[in-house]
Structures are given as C-alpha cells and as structure tokens.
Steps between C-alpha positions, in 0.01 A plus 500: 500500500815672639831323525649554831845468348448838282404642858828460676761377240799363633853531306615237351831327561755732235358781705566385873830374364594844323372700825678199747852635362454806422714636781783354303482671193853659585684192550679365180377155390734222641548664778583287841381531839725754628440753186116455593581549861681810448225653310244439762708606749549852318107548399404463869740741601380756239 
C-alpha cells in the first residue's frame, strides 16, 4: 500500500518559514520597519 504523503510531500514549517523571509536575507537583524522598507523598495526597482 502506497502512502499518499510520499506522493506529494509538503514542506514542513522550518522550510516555509526559511523560504517566507528569504527576500530579507540582506537586511541586518534588528532591523525596523523603515530599513525593511528601504530594501524592498530598492529590489523592486532592480
């Protein structure tokens, strides 16, 4: 008998969490709202 979770796996929550802020990789830890701001603003314009 087949497992339909070995079929389709889904990630588990470390890797939605590592992939949900991974467009802040650049942005130095303890950084407020305006730092993160700033850096989104400058990756969409790029």
């Amino acid at each position: 008998m087949t497992d339909t979770a070995d079929c389709s796996p889904e990630p588990d929550d470390e890797e939605l969490e590592e992939r949900a802020d991974a467009h802040l990789e650049d942005v130095e830890e303890g950084a407020g709202c305006t730092e993160i701001w700033e850096h989104l603003a400058e990756k969409r314009e790029e």
